[in-house]
C-alpha positions as a printed Julia matrix, in Angstrom:
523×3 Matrix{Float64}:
  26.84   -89.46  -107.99
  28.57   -88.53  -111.29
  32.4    -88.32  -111.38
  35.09   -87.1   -113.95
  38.67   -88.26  -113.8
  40.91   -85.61  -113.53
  44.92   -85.64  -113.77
  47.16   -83.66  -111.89
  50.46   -82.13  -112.32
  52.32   -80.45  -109.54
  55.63   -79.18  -108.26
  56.31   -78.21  -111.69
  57.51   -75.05  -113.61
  55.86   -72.78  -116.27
  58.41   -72.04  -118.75
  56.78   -68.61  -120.9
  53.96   -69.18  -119.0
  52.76   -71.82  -121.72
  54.87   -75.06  -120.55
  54.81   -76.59  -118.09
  57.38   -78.88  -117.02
  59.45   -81.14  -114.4
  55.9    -82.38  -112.8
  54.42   -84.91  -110.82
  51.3    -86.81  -111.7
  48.35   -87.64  -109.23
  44.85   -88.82  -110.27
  41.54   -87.54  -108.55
  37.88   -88.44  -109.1
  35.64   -85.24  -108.51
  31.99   -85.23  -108.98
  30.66   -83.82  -112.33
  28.9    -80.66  -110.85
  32.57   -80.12  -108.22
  32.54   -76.54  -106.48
  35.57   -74.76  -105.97
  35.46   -75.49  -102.44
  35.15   -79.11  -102.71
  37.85   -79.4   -105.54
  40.44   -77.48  -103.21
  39.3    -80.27  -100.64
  39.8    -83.09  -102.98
  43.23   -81.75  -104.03
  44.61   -81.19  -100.57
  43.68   -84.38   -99.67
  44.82   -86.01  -102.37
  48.1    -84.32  -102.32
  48.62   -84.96   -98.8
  49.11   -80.85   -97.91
  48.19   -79.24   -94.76
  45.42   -76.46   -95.66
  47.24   -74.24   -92.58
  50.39   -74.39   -93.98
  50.34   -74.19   -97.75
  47.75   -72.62  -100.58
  47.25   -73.86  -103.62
  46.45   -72.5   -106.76
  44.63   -74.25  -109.87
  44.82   -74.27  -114.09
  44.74   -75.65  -117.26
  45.28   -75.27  -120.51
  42.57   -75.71  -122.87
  45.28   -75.9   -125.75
  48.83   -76.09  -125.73
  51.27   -73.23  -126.71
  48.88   -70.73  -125.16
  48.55   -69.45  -121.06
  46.48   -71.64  -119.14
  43.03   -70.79  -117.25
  42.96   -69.9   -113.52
  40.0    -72.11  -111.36
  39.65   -69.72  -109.07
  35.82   -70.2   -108.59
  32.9    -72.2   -109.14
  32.58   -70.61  -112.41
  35.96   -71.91  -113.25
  34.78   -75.3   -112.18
  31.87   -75.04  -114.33
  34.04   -73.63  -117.45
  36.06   -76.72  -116.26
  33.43   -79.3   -116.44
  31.92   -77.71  -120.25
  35.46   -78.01  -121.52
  35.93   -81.76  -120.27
  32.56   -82.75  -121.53
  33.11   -81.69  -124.87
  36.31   -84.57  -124.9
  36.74   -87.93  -122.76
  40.08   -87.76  -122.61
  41.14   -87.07  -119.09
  44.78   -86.86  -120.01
  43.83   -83.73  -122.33
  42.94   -81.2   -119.76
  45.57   -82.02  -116.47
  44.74   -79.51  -113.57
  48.01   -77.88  -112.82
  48.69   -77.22  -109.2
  51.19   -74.21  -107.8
  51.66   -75.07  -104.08
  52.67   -71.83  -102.09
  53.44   -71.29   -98.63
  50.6    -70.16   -96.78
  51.03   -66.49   -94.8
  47.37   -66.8    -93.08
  46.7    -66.71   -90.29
  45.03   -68.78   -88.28
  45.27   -68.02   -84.6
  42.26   -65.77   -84.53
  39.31   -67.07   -82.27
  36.76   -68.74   -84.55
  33.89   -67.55   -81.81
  34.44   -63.92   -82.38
  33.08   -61.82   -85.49
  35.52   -58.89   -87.07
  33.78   -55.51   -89.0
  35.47   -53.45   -90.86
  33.82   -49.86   -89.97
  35.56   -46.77   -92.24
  39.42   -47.11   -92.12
  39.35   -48.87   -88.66
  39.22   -52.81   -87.97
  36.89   -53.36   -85.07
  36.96   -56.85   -83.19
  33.44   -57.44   -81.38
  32.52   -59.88   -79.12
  29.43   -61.26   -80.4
  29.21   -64.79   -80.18
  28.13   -67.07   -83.07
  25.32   -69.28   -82.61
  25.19   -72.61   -80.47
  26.27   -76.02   -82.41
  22.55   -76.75   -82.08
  21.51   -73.09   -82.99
  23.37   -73.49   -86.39
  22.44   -76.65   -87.19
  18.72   -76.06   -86.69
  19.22   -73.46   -88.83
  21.36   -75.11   -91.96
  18.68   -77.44   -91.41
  15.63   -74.58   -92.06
  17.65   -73.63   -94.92
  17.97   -77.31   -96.4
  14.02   -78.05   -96.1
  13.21   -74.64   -97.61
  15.79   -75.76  -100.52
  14.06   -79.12  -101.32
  10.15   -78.05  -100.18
  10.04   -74.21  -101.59
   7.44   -75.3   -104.32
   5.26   -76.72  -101.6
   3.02   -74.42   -99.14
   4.2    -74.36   -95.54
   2.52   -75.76   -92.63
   0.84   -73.37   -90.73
   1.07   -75.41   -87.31
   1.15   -72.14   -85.32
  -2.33   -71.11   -86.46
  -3.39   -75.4    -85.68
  -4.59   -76.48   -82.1
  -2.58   -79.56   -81.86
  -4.47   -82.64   -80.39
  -2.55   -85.06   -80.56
   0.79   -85.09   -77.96
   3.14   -87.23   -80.37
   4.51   -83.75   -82.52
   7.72   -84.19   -84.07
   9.08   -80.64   -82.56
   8.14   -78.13   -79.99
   8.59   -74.5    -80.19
   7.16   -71.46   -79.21
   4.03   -70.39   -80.56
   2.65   -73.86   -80.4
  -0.96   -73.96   -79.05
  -2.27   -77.11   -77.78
  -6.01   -78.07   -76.8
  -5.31   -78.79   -73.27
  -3.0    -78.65   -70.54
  -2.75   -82.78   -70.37
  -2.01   -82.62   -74.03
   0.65   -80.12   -73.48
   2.2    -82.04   -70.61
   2.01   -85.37   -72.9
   3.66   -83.71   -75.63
   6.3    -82.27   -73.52
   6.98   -85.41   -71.86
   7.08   -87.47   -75.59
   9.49   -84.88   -76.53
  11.85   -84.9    -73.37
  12.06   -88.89   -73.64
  12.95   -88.68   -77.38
  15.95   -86.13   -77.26
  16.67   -87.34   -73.42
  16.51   -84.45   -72.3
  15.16   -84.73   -68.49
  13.18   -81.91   -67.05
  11.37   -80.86   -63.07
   8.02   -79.17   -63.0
   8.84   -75.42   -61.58
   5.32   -74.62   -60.91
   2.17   -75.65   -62.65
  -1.26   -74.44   -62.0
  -4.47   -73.48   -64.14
  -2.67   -70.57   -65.41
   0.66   -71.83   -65.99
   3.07   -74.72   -66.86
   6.91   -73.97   -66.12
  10.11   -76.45   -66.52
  13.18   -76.44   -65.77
  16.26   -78.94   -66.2
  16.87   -81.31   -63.75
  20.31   -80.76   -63.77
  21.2    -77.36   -61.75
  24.23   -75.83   -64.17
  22.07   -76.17   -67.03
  19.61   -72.64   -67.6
  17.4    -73.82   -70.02
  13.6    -73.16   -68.89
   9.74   -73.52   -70.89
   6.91   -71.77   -70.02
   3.39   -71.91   -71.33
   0.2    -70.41   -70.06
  -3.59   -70.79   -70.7
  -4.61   -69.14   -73.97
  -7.19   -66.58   -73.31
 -10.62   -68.04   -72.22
 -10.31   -71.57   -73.08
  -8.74   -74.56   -72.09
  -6.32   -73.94   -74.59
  -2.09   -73.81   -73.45
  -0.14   -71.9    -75.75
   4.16   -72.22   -75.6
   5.01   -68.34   -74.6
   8.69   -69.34   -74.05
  11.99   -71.44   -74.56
  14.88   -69.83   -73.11
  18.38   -71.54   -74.05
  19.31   -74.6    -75.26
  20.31   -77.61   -73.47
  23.88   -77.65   -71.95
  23.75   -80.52   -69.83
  25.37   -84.09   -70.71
  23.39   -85.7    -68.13
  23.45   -89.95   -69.7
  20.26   -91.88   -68.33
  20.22   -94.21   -71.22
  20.72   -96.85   -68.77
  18.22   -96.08   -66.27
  15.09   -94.76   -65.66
  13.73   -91.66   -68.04
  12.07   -89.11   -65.11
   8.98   -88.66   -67.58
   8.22   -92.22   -68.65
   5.78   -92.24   -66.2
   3.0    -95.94   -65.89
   0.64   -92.87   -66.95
   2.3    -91.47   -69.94
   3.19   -95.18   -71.02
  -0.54   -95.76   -70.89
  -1.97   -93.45   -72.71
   1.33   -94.02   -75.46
   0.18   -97.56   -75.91
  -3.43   -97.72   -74.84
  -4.21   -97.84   -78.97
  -2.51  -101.66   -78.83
  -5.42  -103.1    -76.96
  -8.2   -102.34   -79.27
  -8.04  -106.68   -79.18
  -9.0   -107.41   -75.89
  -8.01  -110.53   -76.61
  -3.97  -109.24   -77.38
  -1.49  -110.75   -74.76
   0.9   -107.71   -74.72
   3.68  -108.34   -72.1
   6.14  -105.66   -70.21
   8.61  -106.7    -72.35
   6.92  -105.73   -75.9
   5.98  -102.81   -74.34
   9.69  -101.41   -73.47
  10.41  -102.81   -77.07
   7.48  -100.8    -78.22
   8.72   -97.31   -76.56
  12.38   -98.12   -77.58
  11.56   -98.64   -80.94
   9.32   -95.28   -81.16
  11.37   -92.89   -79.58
  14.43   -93.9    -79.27
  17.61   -92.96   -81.74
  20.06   -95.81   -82.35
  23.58   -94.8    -82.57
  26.94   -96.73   -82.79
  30.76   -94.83   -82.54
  33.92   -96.33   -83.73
  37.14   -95.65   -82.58
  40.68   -96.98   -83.98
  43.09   -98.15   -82.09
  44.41   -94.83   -80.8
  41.12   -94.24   -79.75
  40.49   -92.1    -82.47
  36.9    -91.65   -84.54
  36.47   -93.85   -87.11
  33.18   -94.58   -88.03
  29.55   -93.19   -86.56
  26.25   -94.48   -87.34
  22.63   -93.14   -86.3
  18.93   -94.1    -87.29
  16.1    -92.34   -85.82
  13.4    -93.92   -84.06
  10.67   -92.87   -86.43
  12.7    -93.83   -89.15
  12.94   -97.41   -87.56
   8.94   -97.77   -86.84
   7.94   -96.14   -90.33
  10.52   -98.8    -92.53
   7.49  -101.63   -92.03
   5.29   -99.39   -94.53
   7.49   -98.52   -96.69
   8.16  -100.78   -99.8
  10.81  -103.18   -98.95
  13.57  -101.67  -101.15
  16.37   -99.75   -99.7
  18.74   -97.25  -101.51
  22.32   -97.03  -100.43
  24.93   -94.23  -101.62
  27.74   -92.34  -100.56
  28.6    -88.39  -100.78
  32.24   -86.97   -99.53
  32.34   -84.55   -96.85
  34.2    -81.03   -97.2
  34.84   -80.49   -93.95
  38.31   -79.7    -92.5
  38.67   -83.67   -91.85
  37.02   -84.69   -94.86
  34.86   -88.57   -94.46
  32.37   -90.11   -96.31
  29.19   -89.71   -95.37
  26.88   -93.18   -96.14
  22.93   -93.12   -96.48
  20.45   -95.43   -96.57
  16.96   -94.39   -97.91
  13.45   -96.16   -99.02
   9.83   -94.4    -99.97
   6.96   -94.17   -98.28
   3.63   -94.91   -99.68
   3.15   -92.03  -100.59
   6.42   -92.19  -102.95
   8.46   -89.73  -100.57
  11.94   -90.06   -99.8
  12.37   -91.69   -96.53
  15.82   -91.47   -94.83
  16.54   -95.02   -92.61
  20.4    -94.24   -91.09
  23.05   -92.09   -91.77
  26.57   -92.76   -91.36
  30.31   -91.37   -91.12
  33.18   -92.81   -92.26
  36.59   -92.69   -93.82
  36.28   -93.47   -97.37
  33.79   -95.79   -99.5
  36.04   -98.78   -99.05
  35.08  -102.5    -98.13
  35.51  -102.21   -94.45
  33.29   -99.1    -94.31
  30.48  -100.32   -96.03
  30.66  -103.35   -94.68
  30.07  -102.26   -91.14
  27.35   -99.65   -92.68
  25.15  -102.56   -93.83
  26.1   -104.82   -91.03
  24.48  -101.77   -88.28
  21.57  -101.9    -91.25
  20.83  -105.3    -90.82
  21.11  -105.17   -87.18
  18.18  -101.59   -86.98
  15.93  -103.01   -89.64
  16.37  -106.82   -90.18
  15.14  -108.51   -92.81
  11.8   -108.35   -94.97
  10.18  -110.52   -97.29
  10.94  -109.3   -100.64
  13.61  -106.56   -99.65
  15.96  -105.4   -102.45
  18.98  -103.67  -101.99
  19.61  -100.98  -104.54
  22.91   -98.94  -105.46
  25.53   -98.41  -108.23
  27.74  -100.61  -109.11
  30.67   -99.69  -106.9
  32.88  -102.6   -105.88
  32.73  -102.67  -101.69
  29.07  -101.99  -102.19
  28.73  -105.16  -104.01
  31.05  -107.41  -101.76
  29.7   -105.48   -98.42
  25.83  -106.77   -99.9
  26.99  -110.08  -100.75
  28.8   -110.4    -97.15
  25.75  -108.78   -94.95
  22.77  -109.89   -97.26
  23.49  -113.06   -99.08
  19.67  -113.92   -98.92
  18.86  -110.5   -100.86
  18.53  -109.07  -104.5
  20.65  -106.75  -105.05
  19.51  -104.36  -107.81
  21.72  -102.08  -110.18
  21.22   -98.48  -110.54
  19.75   -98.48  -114.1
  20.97   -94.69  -114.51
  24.79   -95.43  -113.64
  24.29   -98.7   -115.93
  23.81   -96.61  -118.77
  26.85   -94.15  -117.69
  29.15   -97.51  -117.6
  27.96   -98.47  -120.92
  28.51   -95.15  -122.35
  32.33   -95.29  -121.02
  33.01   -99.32  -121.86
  31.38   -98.66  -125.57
  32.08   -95.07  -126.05
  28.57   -95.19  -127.55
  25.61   -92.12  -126.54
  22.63   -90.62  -127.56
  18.89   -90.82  -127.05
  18.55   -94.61  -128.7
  20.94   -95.76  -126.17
  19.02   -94.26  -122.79
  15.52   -95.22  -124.2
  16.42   -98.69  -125.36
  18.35   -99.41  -121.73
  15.13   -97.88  -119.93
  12.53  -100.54  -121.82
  14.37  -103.54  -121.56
  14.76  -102.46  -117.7
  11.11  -102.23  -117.77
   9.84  -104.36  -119.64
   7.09  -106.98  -117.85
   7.25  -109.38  -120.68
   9.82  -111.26  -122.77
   8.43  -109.79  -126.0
   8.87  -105.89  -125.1
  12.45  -106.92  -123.15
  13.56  -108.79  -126.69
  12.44  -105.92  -128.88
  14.9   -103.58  -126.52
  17.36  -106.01  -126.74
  17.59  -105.76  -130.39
  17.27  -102.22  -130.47
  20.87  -102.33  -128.01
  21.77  -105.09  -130.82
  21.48  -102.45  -133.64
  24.11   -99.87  -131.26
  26.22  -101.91  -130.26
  26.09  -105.81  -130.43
  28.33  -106.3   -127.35
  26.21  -104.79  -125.23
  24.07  -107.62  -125.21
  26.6   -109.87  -123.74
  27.87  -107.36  -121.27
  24.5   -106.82  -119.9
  23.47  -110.92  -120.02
  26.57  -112.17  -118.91
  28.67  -109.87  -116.74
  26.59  -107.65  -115.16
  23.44  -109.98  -115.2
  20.12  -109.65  -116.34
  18.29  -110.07  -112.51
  20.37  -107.41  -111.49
  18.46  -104.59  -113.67
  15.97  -105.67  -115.16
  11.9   -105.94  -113.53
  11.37  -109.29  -115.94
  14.0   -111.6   -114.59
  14.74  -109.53  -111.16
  14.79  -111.96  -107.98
  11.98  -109.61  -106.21
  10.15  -106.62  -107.39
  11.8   -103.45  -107.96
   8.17  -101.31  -108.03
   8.75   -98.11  -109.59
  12.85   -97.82  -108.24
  14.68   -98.67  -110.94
  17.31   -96.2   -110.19
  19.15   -95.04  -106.75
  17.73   -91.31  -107.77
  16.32   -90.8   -104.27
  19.58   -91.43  -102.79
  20.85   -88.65  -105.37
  18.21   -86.43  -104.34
  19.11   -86.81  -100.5
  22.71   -85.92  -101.41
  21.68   -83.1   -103.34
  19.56   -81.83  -100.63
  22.31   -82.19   -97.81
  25.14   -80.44  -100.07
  24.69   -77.22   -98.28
  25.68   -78.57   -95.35
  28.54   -81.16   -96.49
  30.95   -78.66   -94.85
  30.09   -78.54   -91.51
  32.05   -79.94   -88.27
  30.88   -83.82   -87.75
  29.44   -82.88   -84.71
  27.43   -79.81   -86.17
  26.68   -82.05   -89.28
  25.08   -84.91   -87.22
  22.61   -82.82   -85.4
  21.56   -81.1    -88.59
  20.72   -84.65   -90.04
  18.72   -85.38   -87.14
  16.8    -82.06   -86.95
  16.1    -82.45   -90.8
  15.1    -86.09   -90.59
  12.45   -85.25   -87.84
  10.85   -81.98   -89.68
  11.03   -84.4    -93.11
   8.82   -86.95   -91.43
   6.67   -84.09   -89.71
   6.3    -82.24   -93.14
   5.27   -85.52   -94.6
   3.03   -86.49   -91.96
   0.77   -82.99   -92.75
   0.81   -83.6    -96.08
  -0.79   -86.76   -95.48
């Protein structure tokens, strides 16, 4: 993620509206393409001010003498960001900040929708949707963002086969009852989310929740003539906190088990134990999570991986991506990801994680929970930029693994430390990266050389050439010479940066499942 430094003045005064004067100066870093939304964030946080109790408003001046600019919107920050690009000098263009009481108010329930119909104010009682509702939704929105280029699945118009689907919803028809029940069952286990059979006949297949003060119910029937079952209906979601983590799961039934892991004995000759096989069904569908609280019992940090992500990491290629992305939520947080590719180059998401800050404790315990879900792999390389707890956390947690530079934010660094640009600059940096031999790395070199001759040194000697480079690197790299996936997986989760932690964290694991489901189609 790109940043800017940005200076701020506050509790000053505007003298003629030009000056302004008898300030205080605070220093923010704000990503390159900042909304308005997430620069007010950044400021209140970094100012220490209560949102409920004060407003803020922010300017600059793009020269002196003359009145300065109102940010009011994203616009403004974009206006913002063309202005700073134009000059590195951060101390040029201060964002001034007028601090205000604030006279809104906040008492109204957040669960009730206001219309404003003719000259009357009308307050309805419509609920919004469910947490769940609304994140399955932000996280429809976020896949049609990142996949609108790429033809929908048409799974309603698909007999499904085989029970192991990553969702279920209405509509879905599947080529049996058994296969129905499977699927069902598969799903139930995975979300743990217990269910009793209602009724089930030839004709119908109805479930209810085991636990009494919960109303969610599924129905599906035979579809016309055939053997066919087809979902007619899902009513509510479920309300129930029932924890059976511990014990036994209602639908892992011996015969569901059996037909899950029948596919390991095609070797007769295979001694597969109990024990493998509850390793075998934890690892599959199964989410690991981890919450930590401070002293006060307060939340600190939360971590989750998904069970498909955790069986799917052995074919990817052993290189994982690690980056961080503020959240703009009331609280604020850091939200930490860790991503690799599939074989068939996609992104794939491993684990997810909330936390206070990028600091060294944070990521730290990030990698630690890492190494604990995936392990270790011959040839794994850890890749990220080059920011400081991300290097001590890898050197802590993986001392026995490469640990690659972003190539891309090498280039930015260099840019800064040499105040040097231009097209020579990224293509030289990209060949000697990716070069395979010494000859096409030295003929780089030199072409760095004719920019700049210290360069050389700082990319021999401080940063160091196995660090990003695919000639002298530890391990192979493959094709990830960058930590653009990670960028790509923050881009595609902005939309939804905002939301509560609890709202946020079940629209991460909605998307993560319809990813892997999209990608499995395409396949």
């Amino acid at each position: 993620m790109d940043v800017r430094t940005v200076i701020l003045f506050y509790n000053g005064t505007w003298v003629d509206k030009t000056t302004y004067v008898d300030y205080e100066v605070e220093g923010i870093l704000i990503p390159t393409d900042c909304s308005h939304y997430e620069l007010s964030h950044i400021v209140y946080e970094a100012l220490n001010l209560d949102r409920n109790k004060y407003t803020i408003d922010l300017q600059f001046q793009v020269t002196e003498g003359i009145p300065p600019i109102r940010i009011k919107d994203d616009s403004g920050c974009k206006f913002y960001e063309q202005i700073r690009r134009k000059n590195n000098d951060e101390t040029k263009y201060p964002i001034c900040v007028n601090i205000s009481t604030s006279t809104t108010d906040n008492e109204h329930n957040d669960r009730v929708n206001y219309t404003y119909n003719g000259e009357t104010s009308l307050q309805t009682r419509q609920l919004l949707p469910t947490r769940t509702e609304y994140a399955t939704k932000m996280a429809d929105y976020v896949i049609e963002q990142t996949q609108k280029s790429m033809e929908e699945s048409s799974e309603e118009n698909q007999i499904i086969l085989n029970p192991q689907v990553a969702e279920i919803h209405i509509g879905q028809v599947f080529a049996n009852k058994e296969t129905l029940q499977q699927a069902v069952s598969l799903h139930s286990i995975r979300y743990n989310q217990p269910f009793k059979v209602k009724r089930s006949s030839k004709l119908d297949y109805k479930l209810v929740c085991i636990d009494d003060n919960c109303n969610w119910t599924f129905l599906a029937s035979k579809h016309g003539k055939t053997d066919m079952f087809i979902i007619r209906k899902i009513e509510h979601t479920h309300t129930c906190s029932l924890d059976i983590t511990s014990g036994d799961h209602p639908q892992a039934t011996s015969n569901l088990v059996g037909k899950v892991i029948k596919n390991k004995f095609v070797n007769p000759k295979r001694d597969y134990t109990p024990t493998e096989i509850v390793d075998d069904m934890a690892d599959d569908y199964r989410t690991i999570t981890d919450l930590v609280t401070d002293e006060d019992n307060k939340f600190k940090y939360l971590y989750f991986a998904v069970g498909a992500s955790i069986k799917g990491w052995q074919h990817c290629t052993p290189i994982i991506v690690t980056d961080g992305t503020f959240l703009t939520n009331q609280h604020g947080g850091t939200l930490l990801i860790a991503s690799a590719q599939n074989a068939n180059r996609h992104i794939f998401p491993l684990a997810f994680a909330v936390v206070d800050s990028e600091n060294d404790s944070s990521w730290e315990w990030f990698l630690h929970k890492i190494k604990e879900t995936y392990g270790e792999r011959e040839g794994q390389c850890i890749v990220s930029d080059r920011h400081e707890s991300i290097l001590k956390a890898v050197k802590e947690t993986f001392p026995d693994i490469m640990h690659g530079v972003c190539c891309y934010h090498l280039m930015k660094n260099i840019k800064m430390k040499f105040k040097k640009g231009g097209d020579e600059l990224k293509i030289a940096v990209n060949s000697a990266s990716k070069a395979y031999n010494i000859e096409d790395f030295e003929k780089s070199m030199q072409d760095l050389d004719n920019i700049d001759v210290r360069i050389r040194d700082y990319l021999v000697n401080e940063i160091g050439v196995e660090k990003w480079t695919r000639l002298y690197g530890m391990n192979r790299r493959y094709k990830t010479m960058t930590s653009n996936i990670a960028e790509s997986v923050n881009a595609a989760l902005k939309a939804v940066r905002d939301l509560p932690i609890a709202t946020l964290l079940e629209c991460l694991h909605s998307l993560v499942q319809r990813w892997y489901w999209e990608n499995k189609n395409r396949a």
